[in-house]
C-alpha positions as CSV (number, residue, x, y, z in Angstrom):
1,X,-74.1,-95.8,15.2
2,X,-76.7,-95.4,12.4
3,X,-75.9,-97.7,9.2
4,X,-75.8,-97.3,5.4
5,X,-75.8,-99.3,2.5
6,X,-73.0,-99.5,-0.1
7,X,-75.2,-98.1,-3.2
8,X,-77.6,-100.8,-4.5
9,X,-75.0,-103.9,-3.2
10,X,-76.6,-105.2,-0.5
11,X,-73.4,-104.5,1.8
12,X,-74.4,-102.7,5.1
13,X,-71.6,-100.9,7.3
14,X,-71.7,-98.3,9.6
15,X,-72.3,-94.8,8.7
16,X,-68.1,-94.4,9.4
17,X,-65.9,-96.6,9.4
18,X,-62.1,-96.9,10.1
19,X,-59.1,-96.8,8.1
20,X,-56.8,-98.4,9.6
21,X,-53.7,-97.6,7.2
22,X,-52.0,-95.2,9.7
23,X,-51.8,-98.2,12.7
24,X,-48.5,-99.4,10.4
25,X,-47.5,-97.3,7.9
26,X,-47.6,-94.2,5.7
27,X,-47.5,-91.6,8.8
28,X,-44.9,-92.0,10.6
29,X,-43.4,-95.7,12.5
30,X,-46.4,-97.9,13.5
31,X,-48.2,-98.2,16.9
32,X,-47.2,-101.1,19.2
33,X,-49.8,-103.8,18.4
34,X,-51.2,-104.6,21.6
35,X,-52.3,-100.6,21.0
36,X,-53.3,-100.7,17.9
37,X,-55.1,-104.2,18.3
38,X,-57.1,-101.7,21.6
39,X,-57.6,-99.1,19.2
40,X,-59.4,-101.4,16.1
41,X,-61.9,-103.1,19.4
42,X,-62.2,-100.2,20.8
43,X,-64.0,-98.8,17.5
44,X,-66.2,-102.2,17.2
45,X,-67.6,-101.3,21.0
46,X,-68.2,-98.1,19.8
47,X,-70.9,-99.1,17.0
48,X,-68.1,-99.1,14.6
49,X,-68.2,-102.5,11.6
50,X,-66.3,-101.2,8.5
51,X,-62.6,-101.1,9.1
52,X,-60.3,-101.1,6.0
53,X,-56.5,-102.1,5.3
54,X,-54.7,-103.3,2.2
55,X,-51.5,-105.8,1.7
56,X,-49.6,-102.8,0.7
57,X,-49.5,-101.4,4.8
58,X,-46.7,-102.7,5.8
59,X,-46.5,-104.8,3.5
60,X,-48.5,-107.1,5.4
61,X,-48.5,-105.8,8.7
62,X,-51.5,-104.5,8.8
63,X,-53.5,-107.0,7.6
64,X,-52.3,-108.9,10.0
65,X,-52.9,-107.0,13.0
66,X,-56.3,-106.2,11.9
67,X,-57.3,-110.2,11.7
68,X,-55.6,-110.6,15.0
69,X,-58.0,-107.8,16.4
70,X,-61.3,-108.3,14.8
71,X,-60.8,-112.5,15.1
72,X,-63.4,-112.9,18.4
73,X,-65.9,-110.9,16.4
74,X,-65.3,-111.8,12.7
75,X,-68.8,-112.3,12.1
76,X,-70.2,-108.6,13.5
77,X,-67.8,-106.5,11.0
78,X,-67.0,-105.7,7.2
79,X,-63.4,-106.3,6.4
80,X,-62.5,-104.2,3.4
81,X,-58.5,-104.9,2.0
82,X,-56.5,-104.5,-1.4
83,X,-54.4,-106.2,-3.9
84,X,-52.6,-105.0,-6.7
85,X,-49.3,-104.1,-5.9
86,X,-45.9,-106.3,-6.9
87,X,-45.2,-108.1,-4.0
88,X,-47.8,-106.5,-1.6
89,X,-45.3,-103.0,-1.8
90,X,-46.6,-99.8,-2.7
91,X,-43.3,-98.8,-3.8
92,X,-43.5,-101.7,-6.6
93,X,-44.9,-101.9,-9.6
94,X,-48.5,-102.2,-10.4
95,X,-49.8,-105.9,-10.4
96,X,-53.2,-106.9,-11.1
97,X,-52.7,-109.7,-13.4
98,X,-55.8,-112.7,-12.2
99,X,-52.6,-115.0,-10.8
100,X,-51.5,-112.2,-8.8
101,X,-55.1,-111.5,-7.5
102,X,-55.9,-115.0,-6.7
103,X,-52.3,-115.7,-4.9
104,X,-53.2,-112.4,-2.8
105,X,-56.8,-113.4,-1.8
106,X,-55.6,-116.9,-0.6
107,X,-52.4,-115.1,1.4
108,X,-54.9,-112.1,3.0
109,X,-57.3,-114.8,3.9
110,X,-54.7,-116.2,6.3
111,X,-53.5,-112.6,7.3
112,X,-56.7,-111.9,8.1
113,X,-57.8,-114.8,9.9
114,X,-60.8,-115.6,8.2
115,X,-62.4,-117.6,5.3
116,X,-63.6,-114.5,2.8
117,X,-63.0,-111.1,2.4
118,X,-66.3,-108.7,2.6
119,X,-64.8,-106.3,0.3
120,X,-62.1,-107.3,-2.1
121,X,-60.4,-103.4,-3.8
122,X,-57.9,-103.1,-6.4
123,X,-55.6,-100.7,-4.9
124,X,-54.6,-98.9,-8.0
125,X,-56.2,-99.0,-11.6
126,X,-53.2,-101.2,-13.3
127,X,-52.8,-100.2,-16.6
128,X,-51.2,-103.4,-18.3
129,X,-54.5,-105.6,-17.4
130,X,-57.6,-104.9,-18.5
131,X,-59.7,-103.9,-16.0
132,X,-61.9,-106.9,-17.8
133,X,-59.7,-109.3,-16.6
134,X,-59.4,-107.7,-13.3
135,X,-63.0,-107.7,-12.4
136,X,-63.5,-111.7,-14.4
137,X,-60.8,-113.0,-11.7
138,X,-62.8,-111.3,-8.7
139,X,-65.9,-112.4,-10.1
140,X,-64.3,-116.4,-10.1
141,X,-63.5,-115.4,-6.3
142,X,-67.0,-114.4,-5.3
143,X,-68.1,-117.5,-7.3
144,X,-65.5,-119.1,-4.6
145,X,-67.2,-117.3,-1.8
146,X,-63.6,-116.4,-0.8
147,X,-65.2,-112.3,-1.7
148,X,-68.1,-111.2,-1.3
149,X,-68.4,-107.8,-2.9
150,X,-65.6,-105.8,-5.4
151,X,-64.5,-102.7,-5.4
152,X,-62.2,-100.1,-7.1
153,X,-59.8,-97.3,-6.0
154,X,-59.0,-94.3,-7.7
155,X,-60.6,-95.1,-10.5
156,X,-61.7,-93.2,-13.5
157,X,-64.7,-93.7,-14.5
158,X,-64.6,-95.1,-17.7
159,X,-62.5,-98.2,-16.0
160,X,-65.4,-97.7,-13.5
161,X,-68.2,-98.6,-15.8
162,X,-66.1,-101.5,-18.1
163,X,-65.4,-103.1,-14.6
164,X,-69.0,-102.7,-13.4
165,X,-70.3,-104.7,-16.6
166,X,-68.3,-107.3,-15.8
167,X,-68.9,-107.9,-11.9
168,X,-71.0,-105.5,-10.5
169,X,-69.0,-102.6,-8.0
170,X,-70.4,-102.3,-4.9
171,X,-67.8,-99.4,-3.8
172,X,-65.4,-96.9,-5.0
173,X,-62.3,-95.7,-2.5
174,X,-61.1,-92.5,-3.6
175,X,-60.0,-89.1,-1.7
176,X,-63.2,-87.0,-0.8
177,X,-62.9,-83.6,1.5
178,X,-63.5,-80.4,1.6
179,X,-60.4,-79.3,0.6
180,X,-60.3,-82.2,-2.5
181,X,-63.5,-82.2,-4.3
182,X,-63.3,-83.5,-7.5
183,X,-65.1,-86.9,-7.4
184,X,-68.1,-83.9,-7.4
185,X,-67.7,-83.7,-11.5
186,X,-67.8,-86.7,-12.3
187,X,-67.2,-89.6,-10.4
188,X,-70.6,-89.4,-7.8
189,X,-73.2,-88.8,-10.3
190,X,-71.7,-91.6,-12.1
191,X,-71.7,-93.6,-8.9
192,X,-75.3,-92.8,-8.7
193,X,-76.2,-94.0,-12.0
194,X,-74.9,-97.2,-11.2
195,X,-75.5,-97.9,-8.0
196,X,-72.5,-98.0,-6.3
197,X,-71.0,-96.8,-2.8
198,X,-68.3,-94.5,-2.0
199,X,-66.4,-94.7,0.2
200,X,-63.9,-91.2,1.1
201,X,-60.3,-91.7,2.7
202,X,-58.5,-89.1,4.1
203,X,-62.3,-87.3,4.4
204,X,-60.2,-85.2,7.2
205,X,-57.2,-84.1,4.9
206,X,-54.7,-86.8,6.2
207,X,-55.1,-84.7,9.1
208,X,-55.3,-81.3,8.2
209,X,-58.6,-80.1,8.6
210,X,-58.7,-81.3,12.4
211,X,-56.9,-78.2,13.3
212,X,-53.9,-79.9,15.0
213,X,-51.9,-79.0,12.0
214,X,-50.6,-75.9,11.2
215,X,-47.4,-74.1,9.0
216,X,-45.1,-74.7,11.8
217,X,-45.9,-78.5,12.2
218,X,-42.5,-80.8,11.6
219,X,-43.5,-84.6,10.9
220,X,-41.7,-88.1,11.6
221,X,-38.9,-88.4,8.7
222,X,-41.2,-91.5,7.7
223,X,-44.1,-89.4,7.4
224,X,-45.5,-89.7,3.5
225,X,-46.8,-85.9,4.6
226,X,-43.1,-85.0,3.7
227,X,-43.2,-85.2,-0.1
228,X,-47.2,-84.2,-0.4
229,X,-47.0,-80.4,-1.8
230,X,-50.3,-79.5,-0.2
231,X,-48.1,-79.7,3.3
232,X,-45.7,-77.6,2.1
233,X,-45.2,-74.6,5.1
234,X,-46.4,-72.2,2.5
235,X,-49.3,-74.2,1.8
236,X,-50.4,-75.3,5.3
237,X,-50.2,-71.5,5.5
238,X,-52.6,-70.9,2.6
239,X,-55.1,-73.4,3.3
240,X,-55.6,-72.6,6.9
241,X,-58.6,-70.9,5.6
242,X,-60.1,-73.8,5.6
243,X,-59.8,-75.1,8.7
244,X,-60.9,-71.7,10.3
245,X,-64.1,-72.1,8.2
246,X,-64.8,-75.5,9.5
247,X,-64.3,-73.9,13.1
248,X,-66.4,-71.0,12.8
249,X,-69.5,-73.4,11.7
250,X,-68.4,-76.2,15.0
251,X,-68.5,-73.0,17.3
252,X,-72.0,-72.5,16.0
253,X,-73.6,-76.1,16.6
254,X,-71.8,-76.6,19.7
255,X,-74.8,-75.0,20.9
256,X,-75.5,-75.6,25.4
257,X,-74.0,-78.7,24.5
258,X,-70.7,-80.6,23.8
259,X,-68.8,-78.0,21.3
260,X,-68.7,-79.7,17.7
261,X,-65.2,-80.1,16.3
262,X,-63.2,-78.5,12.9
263,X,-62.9,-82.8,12.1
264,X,-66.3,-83.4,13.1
265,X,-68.1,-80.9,10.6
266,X,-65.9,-82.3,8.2
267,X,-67.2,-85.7,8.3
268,X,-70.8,-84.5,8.8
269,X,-70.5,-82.4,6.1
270,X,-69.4,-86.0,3.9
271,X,-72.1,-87.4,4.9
272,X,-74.7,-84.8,4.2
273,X,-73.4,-85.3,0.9
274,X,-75.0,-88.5,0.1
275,X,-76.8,-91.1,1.9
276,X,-74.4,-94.0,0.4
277,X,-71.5,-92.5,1.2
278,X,-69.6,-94.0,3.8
279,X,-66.2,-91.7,5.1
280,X,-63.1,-94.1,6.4
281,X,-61.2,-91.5,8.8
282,X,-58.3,-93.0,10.9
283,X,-56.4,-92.4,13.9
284,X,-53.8,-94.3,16.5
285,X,-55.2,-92.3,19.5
286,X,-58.5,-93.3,21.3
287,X,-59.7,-89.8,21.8
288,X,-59.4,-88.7,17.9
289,X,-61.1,-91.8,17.6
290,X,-64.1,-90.7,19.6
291,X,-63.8,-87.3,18.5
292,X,-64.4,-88.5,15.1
293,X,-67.5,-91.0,15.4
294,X,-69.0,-88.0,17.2
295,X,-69.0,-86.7,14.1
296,X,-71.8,-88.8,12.7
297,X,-74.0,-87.2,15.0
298,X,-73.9,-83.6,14.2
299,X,-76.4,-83.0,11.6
300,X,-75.8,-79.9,9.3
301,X,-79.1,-78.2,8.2
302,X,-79.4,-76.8,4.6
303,X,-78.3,-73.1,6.0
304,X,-75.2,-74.9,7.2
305,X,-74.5,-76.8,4.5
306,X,-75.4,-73.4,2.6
307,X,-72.7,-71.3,4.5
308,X,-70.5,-73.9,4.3
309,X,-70.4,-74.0,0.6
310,X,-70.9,-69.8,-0.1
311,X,-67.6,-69.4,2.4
312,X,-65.7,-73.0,1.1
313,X,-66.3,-71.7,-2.7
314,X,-64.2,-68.7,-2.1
315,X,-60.9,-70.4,-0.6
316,X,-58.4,-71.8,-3.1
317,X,-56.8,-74.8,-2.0
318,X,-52.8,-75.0,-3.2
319,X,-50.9,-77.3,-3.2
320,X,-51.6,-80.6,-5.4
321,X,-52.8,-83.8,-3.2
322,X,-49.8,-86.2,-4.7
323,X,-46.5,-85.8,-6.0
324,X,-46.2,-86.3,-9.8
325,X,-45.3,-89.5,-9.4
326,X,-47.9,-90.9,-7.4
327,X,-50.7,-89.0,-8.8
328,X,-50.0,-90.2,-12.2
329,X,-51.3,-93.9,-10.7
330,X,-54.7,-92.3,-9.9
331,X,-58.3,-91.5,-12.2
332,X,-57.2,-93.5,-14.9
């Protein structure tokens, strides 16, 4: 798989990499490990080196199946994880205090089996520390060389730019699709001005725009899909437009070939976007996972990408991304 660069950091990864949040939490009960630990190896031997988790999956668990998995081959990959929660649980409060930061770092590191983190996110903007503080405590750590690089999530981006001038960002995490599009006003020309990767979770819709999911899809009890209004039935219903869209244009590039794939124009589409952007889709099953690294090797040409934003203009996505609650932790 062809590699980019993280913006102007220095931090190369490959063109997708894998988020490996849904292996233990947030859509339904976690994988067995011995699977999941198969599924994160099996996306190293297939030219994958960017694979992302947090404290907050879990709490913990993921972290530390992902050291567990990527231990024989620490040295070939970027590890990506996040601090900033009370007590490692998403559910908590917000925590970002330089304490907090430096007692996660030294707990991941033995999670994760290593001596340094690659990548080192806060998870959510916190609004009771200054983001000055924030980004003067992972600066001490890189000092450390216990981090190499920062990075933000959901950020706004005036918190964007006061963190930057403190230690420089080499990424922003924030939702980036087709059927979520704001980062487009002002987030990524920002991000260009400065230099600075992004890097798009759920770049497939948290599912959505594979096509697997339709009105009449039911989900695990545990699945976060349950409170998110955009998967109401009568939303799923509404924004199916989208998903025929991205199968109209896959039935056109599939070509004598292989057929493309609804999630496959999606990523290739992200990618077309910008040459630092780097999309983090995830899956528990080995076939989505090789459905979606076939992704990076569809290229859309400029009537593609053309039709693709004529036909996308005219669909209105309903349904808001978070509920109130949750979305009220994100852009500040």
């Amino acid at each position: 798989m062809e590699k980019r660069q993280l913006g102007k950091s220095g931090l190369e990864v490959s063109a997708l990499g894998l988020g490996c949040m849904g292996l233990s939490f947030g859509y339904g009960p976690a994988i067995d490990k011995n699977d999941g630990i198969a599924l994160i190896r099996a996306a190293f031997e297939r030219g994958v080196t960017f694979f992302d988790t947090a404290e907050a999956y879990g709490p913990f668990t993921n972290e530390e199946l992902l050291g567990e998995a990527l231990e024989t081959f620490r040295d070939q990959v970027v590890i990506a994880t996040k601090f900033g929660f009370e007590g490692g649980d998403s559910k908590g409060g917000l925590n970002s205090k330089p304490e907090n930061i430096r007692a996660f770092v030294e707990a991941s590191l033995k999670r994760l089996r290593t001596d340094r983190i690659d990548l080192l996110y806060q998870h959510r903007v916190d609004p009771h520390v200054p983001i000055e503080d924030v980004a003067g405590a992972v600066k001490e750590l890189i000092q450390a060389g216990k981090v190499k690089h920062f990075g933000l999530s959901e950020a706004g981006v005036q918190t964007i730019r006061r963190a930057h001038a403190v230690q420089p960002v080499a990424a922003l995490q924030s939702e980036y699709s087709l059927w979520f599009r704001d980062p487009e006003h002002e987030i990524l020309p920002a991000l260009e001005e400065l230099g600075i990767g992004f890097v798009p979770f759920s770049p497939l819709g948290k599912g959505f725009l594979t096509g697997k999911i339709d009105e009449n899809t039911t989900f695990d009890k545990s699945d976060f899909r349950n409170i998110v209004p955009r998967f109401t039935t009568e939303a799923r219903k509404a924004n199916q437009a989208m998903v025929d869209l991205l199968n109209r244009i896959a039935e056109q590039k599939g070509g004598t070939g292989m057929p493309a794939t609804a999630a496959q124009i999606a990523l290739a589409w992200l990618l077309a976007q910008k040459p630092w952007i780097v999309p983090i889709p995830g899956t528990t099953k080995l076939h989505r996972l090789e459905e979606n690294l076939g992704g990076a090797a569809v290229q859309l040409s400029e009537q593609d990408r053309a039709e693709i934003e004529s036909a996308a203009s005219e669909i209105k996505i309903e349904g808001a991304r978070y509920p109130e609650a949750l979305q009220n932790r994100v852009g500040k």
